[in-house]
N, C-alpha and C positions, 0 to 999 in steps of 0.2 A: 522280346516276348513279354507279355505283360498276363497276370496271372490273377483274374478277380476272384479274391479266397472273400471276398463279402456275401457270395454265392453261399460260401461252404457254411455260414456261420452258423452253431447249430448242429452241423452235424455231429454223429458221435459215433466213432469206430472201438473197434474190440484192441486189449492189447495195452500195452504201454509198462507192464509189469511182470519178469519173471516168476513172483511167486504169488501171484494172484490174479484175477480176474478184471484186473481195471476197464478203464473205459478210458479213449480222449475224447474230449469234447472239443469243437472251436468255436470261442466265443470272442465274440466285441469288446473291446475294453467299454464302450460306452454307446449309447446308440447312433448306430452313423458315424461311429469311429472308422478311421481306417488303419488302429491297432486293432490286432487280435492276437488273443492267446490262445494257446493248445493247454487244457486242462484235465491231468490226468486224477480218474477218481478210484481209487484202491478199494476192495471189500475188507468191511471190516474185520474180518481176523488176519490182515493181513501186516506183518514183521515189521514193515517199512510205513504201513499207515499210522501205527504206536510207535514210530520213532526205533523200533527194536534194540535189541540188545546191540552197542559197537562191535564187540567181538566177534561177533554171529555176522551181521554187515563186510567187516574186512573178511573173516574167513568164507564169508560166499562171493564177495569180489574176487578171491586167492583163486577159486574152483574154475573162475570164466573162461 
């Protein structure tokens, strides 16, 4: 089965982040690549987009 995600690139789905609103994006490493990456983009008050507190990080991995 052969899977053309150069179709997909561009697109942008909801998601990617527990405590915020992110987005993934798929984009082209370059034009007419056939890498791509999934790029997730966090709103800004979001814990994990400021790098947040480590504490706060391990005690919400601790909760999952």
């Amino acid at each position: 089965m052969t899977i053309n995600i150069a179709a997909l690139d561009g697109l942008t789905l909801p998601g990617g982040c527990d405590h915020c609103q992110a987005e993934q994006t798929i984009k082209a490493h370059a034009h007419g690549s056939r890498i791509h990456a999934v790029v997730i983009t966090h709103d800004h008050g979001c814990p994990w987009y400021h790098g947040g507190n480590r504490a706060a990080r391990r005690a919400a991995a601790r909760r999952r």
